[in-house]
DONUGU-839091 format. One line per 3 residues: number of its first residue (from 1); their letters; for each residue x, y, z of C-alpha. Coordinates in pm, 1 decimal. Each point is the difference from the previous one (the first is absolute). Layout:
! residues N
NUM	A	X:Y:Z ~ ...;
This chain:
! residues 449
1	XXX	7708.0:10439.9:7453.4 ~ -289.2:-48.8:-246.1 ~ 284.6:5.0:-265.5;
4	XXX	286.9:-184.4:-201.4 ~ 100.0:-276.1:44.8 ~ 333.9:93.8:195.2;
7	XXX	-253.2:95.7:338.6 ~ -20.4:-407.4:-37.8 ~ 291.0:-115.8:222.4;
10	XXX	-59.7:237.5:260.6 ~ -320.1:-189.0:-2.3 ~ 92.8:-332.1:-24.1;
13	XXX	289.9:75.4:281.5 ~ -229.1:129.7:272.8 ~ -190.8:-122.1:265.5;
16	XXX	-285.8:-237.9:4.4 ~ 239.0:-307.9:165.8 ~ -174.2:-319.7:73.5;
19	XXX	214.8:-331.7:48.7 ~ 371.0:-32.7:15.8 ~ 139.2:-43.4:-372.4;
22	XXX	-48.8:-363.6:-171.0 ~ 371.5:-212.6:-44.3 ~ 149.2:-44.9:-331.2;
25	XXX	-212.3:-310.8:-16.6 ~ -300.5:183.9:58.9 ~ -105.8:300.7:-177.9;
28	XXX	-250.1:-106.2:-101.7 ~ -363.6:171.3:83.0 ~ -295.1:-169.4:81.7;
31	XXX	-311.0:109.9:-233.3 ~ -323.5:-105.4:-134.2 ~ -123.7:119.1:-325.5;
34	XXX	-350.1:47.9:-153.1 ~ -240.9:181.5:-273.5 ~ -277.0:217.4:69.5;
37	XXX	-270.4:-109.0:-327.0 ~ 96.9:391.7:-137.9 ~ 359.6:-118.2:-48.8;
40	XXX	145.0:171.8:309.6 ~ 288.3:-248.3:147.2 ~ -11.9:-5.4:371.8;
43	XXX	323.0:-147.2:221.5 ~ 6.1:-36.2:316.6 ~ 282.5:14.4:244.2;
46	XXX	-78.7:-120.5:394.4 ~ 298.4:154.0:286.8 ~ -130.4:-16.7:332.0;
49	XXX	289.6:123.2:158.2 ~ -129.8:380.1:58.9 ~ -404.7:97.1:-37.2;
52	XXX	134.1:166.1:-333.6 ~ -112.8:24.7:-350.4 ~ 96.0:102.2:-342.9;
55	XXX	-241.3:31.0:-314.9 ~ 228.0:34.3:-332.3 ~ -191.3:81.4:-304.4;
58	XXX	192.1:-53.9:-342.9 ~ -151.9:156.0:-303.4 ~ 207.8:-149.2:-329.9;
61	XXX	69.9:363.9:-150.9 ~ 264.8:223.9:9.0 ~ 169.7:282.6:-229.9;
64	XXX	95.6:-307.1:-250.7 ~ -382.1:-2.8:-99.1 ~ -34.7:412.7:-85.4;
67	XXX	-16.8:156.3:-356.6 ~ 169.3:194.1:-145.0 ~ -107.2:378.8:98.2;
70	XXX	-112.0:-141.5:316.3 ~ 277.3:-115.8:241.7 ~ -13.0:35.9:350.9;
73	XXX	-365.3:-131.5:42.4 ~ 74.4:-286.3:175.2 ~ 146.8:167.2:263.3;
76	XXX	-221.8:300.5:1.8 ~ -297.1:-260.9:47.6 ~ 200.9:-110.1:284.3;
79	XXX	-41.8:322.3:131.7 ~ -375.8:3.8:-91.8 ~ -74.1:-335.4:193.6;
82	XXX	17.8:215.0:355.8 ~ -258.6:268.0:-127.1 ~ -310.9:-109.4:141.0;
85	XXX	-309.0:-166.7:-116.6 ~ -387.4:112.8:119.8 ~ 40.6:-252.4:278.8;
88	XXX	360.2:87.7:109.9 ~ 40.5:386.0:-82.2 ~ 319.0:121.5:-62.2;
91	XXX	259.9:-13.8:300.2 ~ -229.8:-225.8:141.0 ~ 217.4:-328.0:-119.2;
94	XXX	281.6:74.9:227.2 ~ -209.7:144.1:295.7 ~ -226.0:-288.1:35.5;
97	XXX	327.8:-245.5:-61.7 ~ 220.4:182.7:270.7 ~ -295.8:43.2:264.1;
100	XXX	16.4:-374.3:17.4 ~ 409.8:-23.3:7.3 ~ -0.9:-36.4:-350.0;
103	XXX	230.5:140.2:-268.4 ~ 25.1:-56.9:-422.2 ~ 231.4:105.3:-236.7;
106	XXX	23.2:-47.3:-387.3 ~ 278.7:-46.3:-271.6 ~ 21.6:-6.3:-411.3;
109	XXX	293.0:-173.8:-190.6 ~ 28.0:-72.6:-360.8 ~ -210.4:-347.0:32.4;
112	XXX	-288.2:48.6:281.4 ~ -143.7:194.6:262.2 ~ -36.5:-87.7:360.8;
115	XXX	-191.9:135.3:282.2 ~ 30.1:-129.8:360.9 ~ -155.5:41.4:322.9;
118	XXX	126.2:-76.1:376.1 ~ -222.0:-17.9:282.1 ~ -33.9:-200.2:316.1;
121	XXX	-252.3:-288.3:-5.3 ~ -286.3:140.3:40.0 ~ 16.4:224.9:-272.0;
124	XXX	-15.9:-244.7:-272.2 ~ -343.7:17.8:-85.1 ~ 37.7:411.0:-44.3;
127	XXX	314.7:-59.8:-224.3 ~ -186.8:-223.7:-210.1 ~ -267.6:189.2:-33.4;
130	XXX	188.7:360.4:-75.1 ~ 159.6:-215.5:-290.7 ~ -274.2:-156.1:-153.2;
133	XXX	-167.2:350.7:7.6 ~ 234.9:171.5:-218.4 ~ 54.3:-340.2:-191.1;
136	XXX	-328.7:31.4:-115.2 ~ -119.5:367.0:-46.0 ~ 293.5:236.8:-6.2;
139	XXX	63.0:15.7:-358.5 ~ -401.5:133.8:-76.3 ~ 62.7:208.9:258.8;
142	XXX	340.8:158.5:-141.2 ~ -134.2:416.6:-76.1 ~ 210.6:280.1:-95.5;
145	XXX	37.0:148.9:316.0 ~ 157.7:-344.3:113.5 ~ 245.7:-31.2:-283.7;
148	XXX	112.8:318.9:5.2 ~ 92.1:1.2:378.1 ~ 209.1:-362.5:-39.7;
151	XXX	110.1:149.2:-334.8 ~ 211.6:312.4:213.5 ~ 89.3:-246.2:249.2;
154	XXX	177.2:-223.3:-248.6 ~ 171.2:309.7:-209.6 ~ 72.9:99.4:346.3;
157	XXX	142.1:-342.1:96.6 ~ 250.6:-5.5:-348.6 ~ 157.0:354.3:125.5;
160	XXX	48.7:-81.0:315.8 ~ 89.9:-371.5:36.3 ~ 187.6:-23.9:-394.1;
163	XXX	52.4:365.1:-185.1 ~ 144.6:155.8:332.5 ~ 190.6:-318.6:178.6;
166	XXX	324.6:4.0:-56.4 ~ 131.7:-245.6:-309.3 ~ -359.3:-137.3:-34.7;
169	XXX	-15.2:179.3:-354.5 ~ 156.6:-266.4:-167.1 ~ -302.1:-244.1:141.5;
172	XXX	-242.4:202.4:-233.4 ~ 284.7:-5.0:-278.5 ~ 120.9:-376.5:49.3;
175	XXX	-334.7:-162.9:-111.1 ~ -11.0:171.1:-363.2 ~ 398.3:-120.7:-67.1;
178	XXX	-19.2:-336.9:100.7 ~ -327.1:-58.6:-151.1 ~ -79.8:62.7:-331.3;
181	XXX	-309.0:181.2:-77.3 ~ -338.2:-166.1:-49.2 ~ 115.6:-254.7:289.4;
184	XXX	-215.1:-19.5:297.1 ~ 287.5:98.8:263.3 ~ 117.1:320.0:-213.2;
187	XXX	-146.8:238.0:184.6 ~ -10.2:96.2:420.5 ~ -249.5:-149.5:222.7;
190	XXX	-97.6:344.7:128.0 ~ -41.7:89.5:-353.4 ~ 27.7:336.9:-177.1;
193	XXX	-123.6:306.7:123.2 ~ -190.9:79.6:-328.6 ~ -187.4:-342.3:-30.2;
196	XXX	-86.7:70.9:345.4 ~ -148.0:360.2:-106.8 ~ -131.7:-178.7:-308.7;
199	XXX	-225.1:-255.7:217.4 ~ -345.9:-22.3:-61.0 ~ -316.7:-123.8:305.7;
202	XXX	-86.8:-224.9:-279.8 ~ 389.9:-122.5:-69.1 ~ 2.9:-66.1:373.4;
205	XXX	-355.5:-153.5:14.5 ~ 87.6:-229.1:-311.9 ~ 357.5:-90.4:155.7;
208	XXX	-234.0:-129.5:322.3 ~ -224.8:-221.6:-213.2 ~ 248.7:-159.1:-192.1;
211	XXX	273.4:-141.9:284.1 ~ -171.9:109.0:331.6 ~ -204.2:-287.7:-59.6;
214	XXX	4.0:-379.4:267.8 ~ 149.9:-256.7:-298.3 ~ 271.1:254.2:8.9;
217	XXX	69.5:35.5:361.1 ~ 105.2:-238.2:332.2 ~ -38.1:76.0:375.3;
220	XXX	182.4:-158.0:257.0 ~ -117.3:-17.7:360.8 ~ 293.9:-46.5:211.4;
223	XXX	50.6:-43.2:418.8 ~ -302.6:-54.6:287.2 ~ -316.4:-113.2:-180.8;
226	XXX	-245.4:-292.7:-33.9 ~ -13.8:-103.3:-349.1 ~ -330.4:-133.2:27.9;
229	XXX	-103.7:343.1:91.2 ~ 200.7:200.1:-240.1 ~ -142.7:-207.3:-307.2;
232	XXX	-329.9:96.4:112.6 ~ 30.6:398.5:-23.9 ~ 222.0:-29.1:-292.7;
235	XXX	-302.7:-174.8:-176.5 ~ -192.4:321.4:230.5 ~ 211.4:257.1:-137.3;
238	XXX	153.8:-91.2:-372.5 ~ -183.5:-246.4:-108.8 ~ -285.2:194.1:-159.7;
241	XXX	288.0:245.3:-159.8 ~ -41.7:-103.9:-432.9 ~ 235.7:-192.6:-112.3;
244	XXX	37.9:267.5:-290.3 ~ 90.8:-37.6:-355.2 ~ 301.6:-249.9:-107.0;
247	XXX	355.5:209.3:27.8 ~ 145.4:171.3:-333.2 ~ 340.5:-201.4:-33.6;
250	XXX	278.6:112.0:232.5 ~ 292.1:200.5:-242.4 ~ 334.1:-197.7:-40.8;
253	XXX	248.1:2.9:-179.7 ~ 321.2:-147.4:-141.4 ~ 317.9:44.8:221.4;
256	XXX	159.1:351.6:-43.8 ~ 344.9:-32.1:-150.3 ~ 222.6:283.7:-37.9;
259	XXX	239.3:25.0:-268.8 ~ 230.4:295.2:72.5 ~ 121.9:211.4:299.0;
262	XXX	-283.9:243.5:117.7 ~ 188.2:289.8:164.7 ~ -231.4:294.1:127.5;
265	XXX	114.8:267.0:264.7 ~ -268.3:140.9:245.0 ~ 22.9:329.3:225.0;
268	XXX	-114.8:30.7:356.4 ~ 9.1:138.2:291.7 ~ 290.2:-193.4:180.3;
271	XXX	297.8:47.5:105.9 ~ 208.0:-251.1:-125.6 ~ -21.9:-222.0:-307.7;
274	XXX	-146.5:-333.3:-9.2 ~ 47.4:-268.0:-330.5 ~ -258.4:-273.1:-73.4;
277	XXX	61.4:-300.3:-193.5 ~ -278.2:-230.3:-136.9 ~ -42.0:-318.6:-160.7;
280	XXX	-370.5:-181.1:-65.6 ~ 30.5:-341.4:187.2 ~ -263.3:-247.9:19.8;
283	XXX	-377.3:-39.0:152.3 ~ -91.1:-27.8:333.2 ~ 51.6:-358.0:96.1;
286	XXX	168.7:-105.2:-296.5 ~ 329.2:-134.6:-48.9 ~ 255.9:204.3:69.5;
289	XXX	-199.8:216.4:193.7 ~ 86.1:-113.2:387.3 ~ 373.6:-66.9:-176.5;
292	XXX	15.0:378.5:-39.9 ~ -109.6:73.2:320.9 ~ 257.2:-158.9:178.2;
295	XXX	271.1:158.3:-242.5 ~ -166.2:349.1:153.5 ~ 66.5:-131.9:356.5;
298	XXX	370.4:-122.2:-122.2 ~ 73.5:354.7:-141.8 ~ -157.0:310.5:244.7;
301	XXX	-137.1:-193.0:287.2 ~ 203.5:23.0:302.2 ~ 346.0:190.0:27.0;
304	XXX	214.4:-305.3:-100.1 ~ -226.0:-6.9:-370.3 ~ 207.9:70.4:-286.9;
307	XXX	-101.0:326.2:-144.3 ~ -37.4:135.9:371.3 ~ 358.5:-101.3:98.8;
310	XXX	121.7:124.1:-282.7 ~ -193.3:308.3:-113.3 ~ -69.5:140.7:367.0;
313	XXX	240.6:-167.3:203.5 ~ 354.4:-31.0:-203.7 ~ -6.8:201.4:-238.4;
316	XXX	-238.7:276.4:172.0 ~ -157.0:120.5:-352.7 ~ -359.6:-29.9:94.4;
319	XXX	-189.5:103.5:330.2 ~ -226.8:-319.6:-81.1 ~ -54.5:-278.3:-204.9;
322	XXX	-310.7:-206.7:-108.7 ~ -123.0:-312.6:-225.0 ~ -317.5:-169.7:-18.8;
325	XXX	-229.7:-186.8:-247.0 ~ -354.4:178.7:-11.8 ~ -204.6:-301.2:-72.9;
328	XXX	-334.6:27.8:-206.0 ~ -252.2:-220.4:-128.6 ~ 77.6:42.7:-406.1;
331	XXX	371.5:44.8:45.3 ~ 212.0:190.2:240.4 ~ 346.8:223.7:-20.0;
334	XXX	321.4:-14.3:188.4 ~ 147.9:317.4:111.7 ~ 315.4:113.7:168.9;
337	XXX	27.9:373.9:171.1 ~ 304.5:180.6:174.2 ~ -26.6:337.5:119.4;
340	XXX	343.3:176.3:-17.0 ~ 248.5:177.4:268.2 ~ 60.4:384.8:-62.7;
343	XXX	207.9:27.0:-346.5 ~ -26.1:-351.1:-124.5 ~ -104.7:-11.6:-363.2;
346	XXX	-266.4:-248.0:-52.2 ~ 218.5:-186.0:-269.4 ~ 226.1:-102.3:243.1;
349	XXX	-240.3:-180.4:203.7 ~ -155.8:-182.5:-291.4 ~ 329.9:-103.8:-99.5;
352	XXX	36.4:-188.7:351.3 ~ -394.4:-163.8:-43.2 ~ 152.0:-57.8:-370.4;
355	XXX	268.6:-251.8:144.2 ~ -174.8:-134.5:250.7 ~ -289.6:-97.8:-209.0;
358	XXX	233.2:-128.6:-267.6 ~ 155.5:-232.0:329.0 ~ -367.9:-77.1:97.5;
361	XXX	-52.4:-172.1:-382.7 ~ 341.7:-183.4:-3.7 ~ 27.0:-142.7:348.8;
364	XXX	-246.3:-170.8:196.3 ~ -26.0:150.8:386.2 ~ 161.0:-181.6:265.0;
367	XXX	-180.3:-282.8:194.2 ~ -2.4:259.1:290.8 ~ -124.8:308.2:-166.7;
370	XXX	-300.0:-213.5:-138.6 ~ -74.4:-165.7:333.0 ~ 6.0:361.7:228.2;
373	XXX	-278.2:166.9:-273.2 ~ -160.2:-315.2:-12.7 ~ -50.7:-27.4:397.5;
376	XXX	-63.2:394.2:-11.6 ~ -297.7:-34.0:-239.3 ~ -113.7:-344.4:199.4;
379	XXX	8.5:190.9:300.3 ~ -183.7:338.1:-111.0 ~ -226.0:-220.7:-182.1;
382	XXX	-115.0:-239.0:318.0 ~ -7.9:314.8:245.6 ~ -258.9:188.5:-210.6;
385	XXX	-219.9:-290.4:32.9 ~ -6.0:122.2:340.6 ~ -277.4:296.4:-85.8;
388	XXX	-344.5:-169.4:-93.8 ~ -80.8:335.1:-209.5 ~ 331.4:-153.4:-238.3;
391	XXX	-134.2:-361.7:19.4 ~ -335.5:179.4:-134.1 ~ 157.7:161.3:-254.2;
394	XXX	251.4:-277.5:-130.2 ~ -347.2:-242.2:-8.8 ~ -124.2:248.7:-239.7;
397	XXX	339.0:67.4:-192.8 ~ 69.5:-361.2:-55.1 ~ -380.1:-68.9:-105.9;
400	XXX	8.2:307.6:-251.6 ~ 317.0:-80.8:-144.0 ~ 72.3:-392.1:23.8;
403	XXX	-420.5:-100.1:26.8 ~ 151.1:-130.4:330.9 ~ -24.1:93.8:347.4;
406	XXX	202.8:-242.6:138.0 ~ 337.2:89.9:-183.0 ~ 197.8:148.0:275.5;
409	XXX	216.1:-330.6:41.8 ~ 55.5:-12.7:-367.3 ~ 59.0:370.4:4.9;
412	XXX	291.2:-60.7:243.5 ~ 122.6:-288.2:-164.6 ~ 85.8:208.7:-297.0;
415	XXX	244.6:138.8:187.6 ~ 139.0:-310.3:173.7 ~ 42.9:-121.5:-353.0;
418	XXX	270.7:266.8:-109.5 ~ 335.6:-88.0:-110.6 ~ 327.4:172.0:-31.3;
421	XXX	-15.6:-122.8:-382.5 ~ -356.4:89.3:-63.1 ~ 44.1:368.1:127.2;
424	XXX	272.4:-5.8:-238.2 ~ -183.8:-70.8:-302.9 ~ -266.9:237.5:84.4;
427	XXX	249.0:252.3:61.0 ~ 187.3:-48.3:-304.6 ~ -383.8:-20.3:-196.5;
430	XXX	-82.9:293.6:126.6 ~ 233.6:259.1:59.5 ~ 131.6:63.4:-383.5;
433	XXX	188.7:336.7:53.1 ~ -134.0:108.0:-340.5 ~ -363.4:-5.7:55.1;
436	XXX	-64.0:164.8:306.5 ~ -151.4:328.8:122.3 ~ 229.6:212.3:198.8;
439	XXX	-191.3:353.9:182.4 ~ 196.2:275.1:173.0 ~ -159.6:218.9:241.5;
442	XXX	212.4:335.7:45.5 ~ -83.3:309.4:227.3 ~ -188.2:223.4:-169.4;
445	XXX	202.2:275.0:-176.8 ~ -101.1:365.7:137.5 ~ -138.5:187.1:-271.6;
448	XX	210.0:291.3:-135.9 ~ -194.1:351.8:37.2;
């Protein structure tokens, strides 16, 4: 993995089981939180259940936080983070993890970066350890030869995983149409492959000093531990990191609002053609936002969803169908995707989504359709607090984002919360047909000689 943020669910989806899944009533997870005198926030999560343990490491900076002329560095320090320090040569991360039953991964989104670490009990002081190493020295230690090595991997990681996947074009497109320019989410997290050329040992040092800092970071410790002892070597091992100096302000901005149609046609190599509609749509976690979800469920989730039924099922116009609300922490956009059967123009298709969207804003859903997403989020929501390495992780997400670690029942009850009537008005707030960005992807065309 070591890359975007899509590697995420395979993450968050595997392995690493500990107790049976809470009830409605209790999703709740059991934490206690503290500060390290450098500002590092330390929360601690006990499971007996299995002589298992997670470390999740949050660092508050993602491609939101780049320049201009420099995108990508967030995730290319990602990247950086497994290159060895004096103490822990390179490779030597993973082979000293995985000799002890260990494994780690990493992952970069527009808002923060996030390292984790699984291991069996015993390995908890070595996890620790390996983390607060890098924590502390990696970024002085950052030389050319490193940065140019991580810098192929990462131009080698946008060919093969975006430039040469089918469709995923319009992910490096999508960005720069639905956000103006100058705001923080208008460019790719993987970035470009010039301001990767274009970066610097002392850009990448600099970038280091200024967020990899403790104020600006949270680890959880999650699964078979004593607390009394893990206080005592995280005091050991990252409590004599330095603080650093106070963080530049994080870049925000005002809502992006589109005012027109934005209509852009992009060749690949695919076979069939594939449109893209998009809306912006509200924050992570604020209103609207779980409202939205649910309206994804209602219309591609399942073969008896609307747009499936209709598109793929009745009518038999696309070979697929897909909605979904891609939540962020400054604001967040709304997109719906069909990819068509042999010979169907695209503008048919869109003309179906057209009048179904136009239902969506003028009727509310039936008591049934809300209730079946509803209980399909609940459920998918309580089973993945099955894996300890997602209870880790949603510790860290809620702290990062809410200054709470404890907001999975409210998190839920967002959901629970949804009406008929209030996906309605969201619906009908949102999805103006005359301010909108619409993306084709069509098969390449051969090149005449």
């Amino acid at each position: 993995m070591r890359a975007i943020l899509v590697s995420i669910i395979v993450y968050l989806l595997a392995g690493t089981a500990a107790a049976a899944p809470p009830s409605r009533t209790d999703v709740n997870i059991p934490y206690s939180m503290y500060k390290l005198d450098n500002g590092l926030t330390v929360i601690l999560h006990e499971d007996h259940h299995q002589p298992l343990v997670v470390v999740n490491l949050n660092v508050n900076v993602g491609s939101r936080d780049e320049v201009e002329k420099r995108t990508g560095f967030a995730h290319l320090f990602e990247h950086l983070m497994f290159m060895g320090t004096k103490r822990v040569p390179e490779k030597k991360f993973d082979e000293w993890m995985e000799r002890e039953g260990g494994w780690n991964n990493a992952w970069t989104s527009e808002d923060r970066t996030d390292y984790f670490d699984v291991g069996p009990s015993h390995a908890l002081p070595l996890l620790l350890w390996l983390e607060a190493d890098r924590f502390a020295v990696l970024g002085d230690q950052i030389d050319q030869e490193k940065l140019d090595t991580q810098r192929g991997v990462v131009r080698n990681e946008r060919r093969q995983q975006v430039e040469n996947q089918p469709y995923e074009i319009l992910r490096l497109r999508l960005p720069e149409l639905i956000f103006p320019k100058g705001h923080p989410y208008h460019h790719p997290v993987i970035g470009s492959h010039e301001d990767l050329e274009a970066a610097s040992v002392n850009d990448v040092r600099s970038f280091f000093k200024t967020w990899y800092i403790p104020r600006n970071a949270s680890l959880v410790v999650a699964g078979d531990f004593d607390p009394k002892t893990v206080r005592a070597t995280m005091q050991r091992y990252f409590g004599h990191i330095p603080a650093g100096k106070p963080l530049p302000a994080r870049r925000t901005t005002q809502p992006a609002r589109l005012d027109k149609v934005i209509r852009e046609t992009l060749e690949d190599n695919v076979t069939a053609p594939k449109v893209t509609m998009v809306w912006p749509s509200p924050a992570l976690y604020a209103a609207g936002d779980a409202d939205l979800d649910i309206l994804s469920e209602v219309l591609t989730e399942g073969k008896a969803s609307r747009l499936y039924k209709t598109l793929v099922y009745d009518k038999q116009l696309a070979q697929s169908v897909a909605a979904y609300q891609a939540s962020h922490a400054l604001e967040s956009y709304f997109a719906v995707e069909a990819i068509a059967k042999p010979d169907v123009p695209l503008a048919e298709i869109e003309k179906v989504i057209d009048q179904e969207l136009a239902r969506v804003r003028k009727e509310p859903m039936s008591a049934q359709e809300l209730a079946r997403a509803r209980n399909q989020y609940e459920f998918g929501f309580v089973a993945r607090l099955q894996s300890l390495a997602t209870r880790a992780s949603m510790l860290n997400g809620y702290f990062a984002e809410r200054n709470d670690p404890g907001w999975a029942a409210k998190d839920l009850q967002r959901y629970l919360d949804v009406t008929p009537e209030g996906v309605r008005r969201w619906a009908e707030k949102i999805f103006d047909p005359d301010k909108r960005v619409i993306i084709h992807v069509v098969p390449r065309k051969e090149k005449s000689k």
